[in-house]
C-alpha positions in Angstrom: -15.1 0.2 54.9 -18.3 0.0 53.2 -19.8 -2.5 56.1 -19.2 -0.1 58.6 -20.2 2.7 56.9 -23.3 0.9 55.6 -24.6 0.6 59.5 -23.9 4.3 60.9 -26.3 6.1 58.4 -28.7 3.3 58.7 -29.3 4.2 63.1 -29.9 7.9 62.4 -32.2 7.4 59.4 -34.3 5.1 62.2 -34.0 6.9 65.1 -35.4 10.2 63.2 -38.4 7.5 62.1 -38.7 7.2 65.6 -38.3 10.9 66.8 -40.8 11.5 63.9 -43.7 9.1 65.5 -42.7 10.2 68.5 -43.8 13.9 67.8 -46.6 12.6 66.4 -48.0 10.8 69.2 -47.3 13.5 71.4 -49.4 15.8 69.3 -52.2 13.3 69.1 -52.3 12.7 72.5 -51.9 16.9 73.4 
């Protein structure tokens, strides 16, 4: 249980990282 659960939080937390540079960027670049 813990070895799945262990992955699932793990993609949002990067994907938010990701969304987060993202915005970022997009700012830097407006």
């Amino acid at each position: 249980m813990s070895e799945i659960a262990a992955p699932l939080p793990a993609e949002p937390v990067e994907r938010r990282a990701l969304s987060l540079e993202l915005r970022l960027s997009w700012e830097l670049v407006a």
